[in-house]
PLY file of the C-alpha trace (Angstrom):
ply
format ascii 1.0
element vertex 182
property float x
property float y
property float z
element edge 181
property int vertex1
property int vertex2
end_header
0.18 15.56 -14.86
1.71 12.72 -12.86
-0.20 9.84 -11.95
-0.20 8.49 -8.21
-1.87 5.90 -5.95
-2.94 6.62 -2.52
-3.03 4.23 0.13
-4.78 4.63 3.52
-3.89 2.70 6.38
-6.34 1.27 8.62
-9.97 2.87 7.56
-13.17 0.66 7.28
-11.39 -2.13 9.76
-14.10 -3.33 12.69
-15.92 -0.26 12.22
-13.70 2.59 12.57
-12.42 5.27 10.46
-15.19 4.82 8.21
-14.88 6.21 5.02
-16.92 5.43 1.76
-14.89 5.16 -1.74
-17.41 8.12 -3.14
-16.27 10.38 -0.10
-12.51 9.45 -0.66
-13.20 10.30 -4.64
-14.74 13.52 -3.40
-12.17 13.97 -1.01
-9.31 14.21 -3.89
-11.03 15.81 -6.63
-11.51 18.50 -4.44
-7.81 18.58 -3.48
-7.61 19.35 -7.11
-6.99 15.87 -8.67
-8.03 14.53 -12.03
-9.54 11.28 -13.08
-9.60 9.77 -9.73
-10.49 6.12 -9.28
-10.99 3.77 -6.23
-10.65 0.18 -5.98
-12.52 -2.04 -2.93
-13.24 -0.38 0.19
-9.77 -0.84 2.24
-8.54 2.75 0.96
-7.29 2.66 -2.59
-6.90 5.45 -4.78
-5.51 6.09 -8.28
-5.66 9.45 -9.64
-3.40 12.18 -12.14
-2.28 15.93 -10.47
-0.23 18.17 -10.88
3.60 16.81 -9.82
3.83 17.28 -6.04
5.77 15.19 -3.61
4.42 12.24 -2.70
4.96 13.61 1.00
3.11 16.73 0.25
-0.20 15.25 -1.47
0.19 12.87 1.41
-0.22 15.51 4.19
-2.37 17.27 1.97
-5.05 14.22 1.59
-4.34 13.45 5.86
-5.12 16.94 6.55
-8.74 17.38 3.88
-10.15 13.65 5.32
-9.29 15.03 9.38
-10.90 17.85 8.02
-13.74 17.05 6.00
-14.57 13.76 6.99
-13.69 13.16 10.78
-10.81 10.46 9.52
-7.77 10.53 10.77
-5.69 7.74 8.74
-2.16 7.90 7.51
-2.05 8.40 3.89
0.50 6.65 1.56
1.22 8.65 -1.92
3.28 6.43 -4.32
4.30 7.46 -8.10
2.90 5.21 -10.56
6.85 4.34 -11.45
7.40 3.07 -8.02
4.03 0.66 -7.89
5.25 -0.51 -11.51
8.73 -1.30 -9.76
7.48 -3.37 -7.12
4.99 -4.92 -8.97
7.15 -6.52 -11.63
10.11 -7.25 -9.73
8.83 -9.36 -6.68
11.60 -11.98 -6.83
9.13 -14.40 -4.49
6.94 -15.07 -7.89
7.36 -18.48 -9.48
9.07 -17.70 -12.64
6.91 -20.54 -14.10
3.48 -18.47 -13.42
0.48 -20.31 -12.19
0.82 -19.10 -8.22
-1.86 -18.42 -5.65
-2.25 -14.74 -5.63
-3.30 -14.82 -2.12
-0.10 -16.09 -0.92
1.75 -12.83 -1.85
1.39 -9.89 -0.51
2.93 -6.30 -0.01
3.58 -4.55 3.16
4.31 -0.83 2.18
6.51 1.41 4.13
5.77 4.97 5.04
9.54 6.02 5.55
12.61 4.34 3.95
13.55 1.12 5.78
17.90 0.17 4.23
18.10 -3.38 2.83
20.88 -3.75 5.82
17.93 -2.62 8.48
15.60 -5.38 7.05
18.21 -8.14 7.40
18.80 -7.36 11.26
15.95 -8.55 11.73
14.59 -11.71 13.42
11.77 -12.42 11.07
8.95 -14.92 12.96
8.64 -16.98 9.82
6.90 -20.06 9.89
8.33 -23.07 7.57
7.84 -21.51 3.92
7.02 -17.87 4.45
9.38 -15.83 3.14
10.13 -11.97 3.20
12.35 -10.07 1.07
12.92 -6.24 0.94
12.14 -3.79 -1.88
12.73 -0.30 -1.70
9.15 0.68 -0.39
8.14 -1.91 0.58
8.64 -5.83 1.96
7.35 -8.48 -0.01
5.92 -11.84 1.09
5.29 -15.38 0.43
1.97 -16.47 3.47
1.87 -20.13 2.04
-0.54 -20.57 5.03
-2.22 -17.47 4.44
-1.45 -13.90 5.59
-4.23 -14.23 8.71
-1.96 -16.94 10.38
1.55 -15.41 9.55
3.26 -13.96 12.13
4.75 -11.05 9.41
1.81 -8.95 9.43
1.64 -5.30 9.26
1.86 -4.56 13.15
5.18 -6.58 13.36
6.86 -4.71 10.55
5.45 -1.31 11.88
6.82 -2.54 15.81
9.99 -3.98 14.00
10.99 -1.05 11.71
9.71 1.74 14.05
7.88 3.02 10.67
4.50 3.07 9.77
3.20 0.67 6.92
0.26 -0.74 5.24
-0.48 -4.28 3.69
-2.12 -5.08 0.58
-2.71 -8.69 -1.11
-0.48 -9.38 -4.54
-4.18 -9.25 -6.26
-4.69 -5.56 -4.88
-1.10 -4.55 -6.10
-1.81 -5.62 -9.60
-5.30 -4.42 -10.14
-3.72 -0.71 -8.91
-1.38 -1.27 -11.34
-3.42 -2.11 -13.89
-5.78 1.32 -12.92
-2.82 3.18 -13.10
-1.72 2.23 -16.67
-5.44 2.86 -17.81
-6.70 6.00 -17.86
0 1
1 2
2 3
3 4
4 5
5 6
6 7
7 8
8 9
9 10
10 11
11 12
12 13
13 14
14 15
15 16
16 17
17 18
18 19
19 20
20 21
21 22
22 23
23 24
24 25
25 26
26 27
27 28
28 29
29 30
30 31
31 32
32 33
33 34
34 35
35 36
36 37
37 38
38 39
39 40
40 41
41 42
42 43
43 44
44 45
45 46
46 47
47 48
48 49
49 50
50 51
51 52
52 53
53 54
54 55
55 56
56 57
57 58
58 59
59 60
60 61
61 62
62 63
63 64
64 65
65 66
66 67
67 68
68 69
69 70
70 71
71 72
72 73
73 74
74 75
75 76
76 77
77 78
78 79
79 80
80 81
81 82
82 83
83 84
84 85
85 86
86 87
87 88
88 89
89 90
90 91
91 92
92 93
93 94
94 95
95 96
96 97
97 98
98 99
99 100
100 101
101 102
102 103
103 104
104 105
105 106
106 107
107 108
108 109
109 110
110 111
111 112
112 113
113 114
114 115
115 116
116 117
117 118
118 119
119 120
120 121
121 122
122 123
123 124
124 125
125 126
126 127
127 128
128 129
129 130
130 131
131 132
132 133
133 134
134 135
135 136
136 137
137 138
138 139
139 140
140 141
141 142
142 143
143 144
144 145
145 146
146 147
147 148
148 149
149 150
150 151
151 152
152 153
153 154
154 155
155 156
156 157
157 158
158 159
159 160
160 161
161 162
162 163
163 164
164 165
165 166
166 167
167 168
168 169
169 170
170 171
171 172
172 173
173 174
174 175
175 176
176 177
177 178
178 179
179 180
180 181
């Protein structure tokens, strides 16, 4: 049994796609997986199955929530070991400790972006936001906070022609965290 997160893009926002965490549980176990957890209400799954590419469960879990649910939200499947990679090596982090966790955030990528694609681009940063590239994913420093930064989720989806989904650094390690813990 492998262990995998599942991240849905854009359910439970201003009313649509609605989808309760006990429905998305439901949803997986019956898709065959084990020891399935959620965390808040933005689409956040940890659970153990049978190894599978990530692409496969993820079509498999797009195709049971259209089905059974009415839902039609892309689904990201990530290997524990790839969470655990971007987790601990977001070069943005003070090496000192003692940050804002709601500065940081990371903006996951459906499809593989190149480190050389990322730096053609004209990031809209405002003074002290950075973004760096990780495979899977982009990280960022929102010193202002991620509702005023221009490097949101739409412009990396528009930017990178790839679908993606945003979660706060607080979100990345409590997943994290669920995944090491049975």
């Amino acid at each position: 049994m492998t262990t995998y997160l599942a991240l849905l893009r854009g359910i439970n926002v201003s009313g649509k796609n609605m989808l309760k965490m006990p429905a998305l549980k439901g949803c997986l176990e019956a898709l065959g997986c084990e020891e399935v957890r959620t965390y808040l209400q933005s689409g956040n799954a940890v659970f153990r199955a049978k190894r599978e590419t990530p692409a496969k469960l993820s079509a498999r879990i797009e195709a049971a929530l259209q089905k059974d649910h009415g839902v039609d939200a892309p689904v990201l499947v990530l290997e524990e070991k790839d969470l655990e990679a971007i987790a601990s090596g977001n070069p943005l982090l003070p090496k000192s400790g003692g940050y804002e966790e709601t500065h940081y955030h990371a903006t996951f990528l459906f499809d593989p972006v190149t480190e050389a694609r990322f730096k053609e681009l004209k990031l809209p940063a405002a003074e002290g936001e950075q973004a760096v590239w990780m495979k899977g994913a982009i990280l960022l420093h929102c010193p202002h906070g991620y509702g005023k930064t221009k490097l949101n989720n739409n412009w990396f989806e528009r930017a990178l022609k790839v679908r993606a989904t945003t979660r706060n650094w607080r979100s990345v390690l409590a997943l994290r965290e669920m995944c090491k813990t049975p």
